[in-house]
N, C-alpha and C positions, 0 to 999 in steps of 0.2 A: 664606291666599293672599298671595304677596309678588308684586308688580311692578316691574322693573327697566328704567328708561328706556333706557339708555344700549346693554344689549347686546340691548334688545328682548328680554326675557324673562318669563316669569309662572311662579311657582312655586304648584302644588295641592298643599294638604293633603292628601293619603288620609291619614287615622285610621289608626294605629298601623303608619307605614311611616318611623317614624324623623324626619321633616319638621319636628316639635317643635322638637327639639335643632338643625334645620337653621334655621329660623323665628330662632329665641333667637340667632345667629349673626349671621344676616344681616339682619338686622329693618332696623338702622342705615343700612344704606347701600340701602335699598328707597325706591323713591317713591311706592309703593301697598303701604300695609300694613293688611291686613285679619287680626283676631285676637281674641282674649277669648271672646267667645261662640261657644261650637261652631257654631251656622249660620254665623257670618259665618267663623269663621276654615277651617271645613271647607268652602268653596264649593266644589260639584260643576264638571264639564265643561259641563255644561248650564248654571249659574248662572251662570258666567264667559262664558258665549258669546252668555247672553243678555243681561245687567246690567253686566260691566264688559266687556266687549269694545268694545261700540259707544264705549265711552267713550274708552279705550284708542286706538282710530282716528283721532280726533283729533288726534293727537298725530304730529307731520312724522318721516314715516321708514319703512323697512321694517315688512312686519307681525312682530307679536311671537311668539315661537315658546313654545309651554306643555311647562313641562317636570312630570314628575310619579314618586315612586317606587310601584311593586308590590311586594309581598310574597307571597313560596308563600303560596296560598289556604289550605291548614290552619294553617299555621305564623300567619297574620292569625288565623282565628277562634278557632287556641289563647291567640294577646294577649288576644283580649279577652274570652275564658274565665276568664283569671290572674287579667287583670286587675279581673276584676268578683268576682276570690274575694278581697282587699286586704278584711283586718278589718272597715277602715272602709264597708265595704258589706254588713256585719251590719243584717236586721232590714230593707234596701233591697227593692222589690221584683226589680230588676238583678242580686240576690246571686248569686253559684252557690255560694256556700259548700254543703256538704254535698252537691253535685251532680256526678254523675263527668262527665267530658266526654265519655264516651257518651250518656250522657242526656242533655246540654246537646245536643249535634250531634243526636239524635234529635229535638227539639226545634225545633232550627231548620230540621231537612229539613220538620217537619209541615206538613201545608195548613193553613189558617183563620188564626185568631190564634192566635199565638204566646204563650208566657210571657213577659214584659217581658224577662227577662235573656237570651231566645234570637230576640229581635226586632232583627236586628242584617239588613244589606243587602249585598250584593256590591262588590267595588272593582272588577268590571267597570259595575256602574251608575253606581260615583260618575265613570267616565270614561267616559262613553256621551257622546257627541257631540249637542247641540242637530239638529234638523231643517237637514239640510244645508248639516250645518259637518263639516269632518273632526274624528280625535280626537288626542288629545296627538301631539305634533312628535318628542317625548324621552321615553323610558320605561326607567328604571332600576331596579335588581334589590333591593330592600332586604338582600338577603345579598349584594351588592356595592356598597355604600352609598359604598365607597371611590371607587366611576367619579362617581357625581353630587357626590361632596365636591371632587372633583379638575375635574368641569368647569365647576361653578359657582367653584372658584377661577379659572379659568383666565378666564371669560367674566368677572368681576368683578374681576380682576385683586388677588388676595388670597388670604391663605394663611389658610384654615380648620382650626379644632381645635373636633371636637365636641364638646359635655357630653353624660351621659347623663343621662338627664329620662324620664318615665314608664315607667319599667323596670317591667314586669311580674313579679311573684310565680313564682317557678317552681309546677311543677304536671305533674301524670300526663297526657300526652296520646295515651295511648297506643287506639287504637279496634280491635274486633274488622275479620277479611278483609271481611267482606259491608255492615259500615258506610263502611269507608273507601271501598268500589267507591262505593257510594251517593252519597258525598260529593264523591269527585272529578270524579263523571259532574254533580252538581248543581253545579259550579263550574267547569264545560268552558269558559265564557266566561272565566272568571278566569286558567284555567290557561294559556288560548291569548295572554293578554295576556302574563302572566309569561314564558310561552317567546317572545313575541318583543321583550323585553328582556334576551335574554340576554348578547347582544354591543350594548351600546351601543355607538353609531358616532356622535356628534356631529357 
């Protein structure tokens, strides 16, 4: 999570919506830089609304507006399908080496507990709004990453060039008709988020 005084802004991490390489950019010129440890650098809507907000209000001037990106909901859980197939997670209990991502997504649709590597959460949770606060102000398309690079220059007055940083492994993502109905109807929150980012309007 980055905090920017000046145009009142707050940038959320969602996991694997590109924000890394946005993070690595803008660290510099943030005056609330939370990062290293996945909790602290992934703070949800809720952690922000409840722990640094108050804080944040202190501070003389308009409120601050929370920007954040989404990713098409399969295209997020096939990152982090790839990404937990990466060699170096041989032997992990996270692997999916050896696991088609039909069976990883069967997986993660199951009730109970999950297997470690398909125990993974919704980016409509990690932007679910604390008990009567609204939710993100700004919501951008991860397959148009170009509008949030363009309005965070714009609001920061800077011109951004991203690195690419946690690239994902390519990989098979391909699921039979009656998994994918399964899947997109289990991530109906997700998907209503993502379609309405589709015209950012800043």
């Amino acid at each position: 999570m980055l905090g920017f005084v000046a145009p009142r802004l707050v940038l959320l991490s969602v996991p694997k919506t590109g924000t890394t390489a946005l993070e690595d950019v803008l660290a510099p010129r943030a005056q609330v830089v939370l990062r290293a440890r996945p909790e602290i650098k992934h703070l949800t809507m809720r952690q922000y609304q409840n722990s640094i907000l108050p804080l944040l209000k202190t501070i003389p001037g308009p409120p601050f507006r929370v920007m954040a990106v989404i990713r098409e909901p399969v295209s997020w859980l096939g990152s982090w399908y790839r990404y937990r197939a990466r060699p170096q997670q041989a032997g992990k209990p996270n692997s999916t080496i050896g696991i088609s991502f039909e069976g990883f997504v069967e997986d993660y649709l199951s009730e109970g507990k999950r297997p470690p590597y398909a125990a993974l959460g919704r980016q409509s949770l990690f932007l679910r709004p604390a008990a009567g606060h609204p939710g993100p102000d700004l919501l951008f398309r991860y397959e148009q990453l170009d509008h949030a690079v363009r309005f965070l220059g714009q609001a920061l007055d800077t011109r951004l060039e991203l690195p690419r940083v946690n690239v994902s492994p390519p990989g098979d993502l391909t699921l039979p008709a009656p998994t994918a109905e399964r899947l997109r109807a289990a991530l109906a929150e997700d998907y209503a988020l993502w379609d309405s980012a589709a015209r950012p309007d800043p």
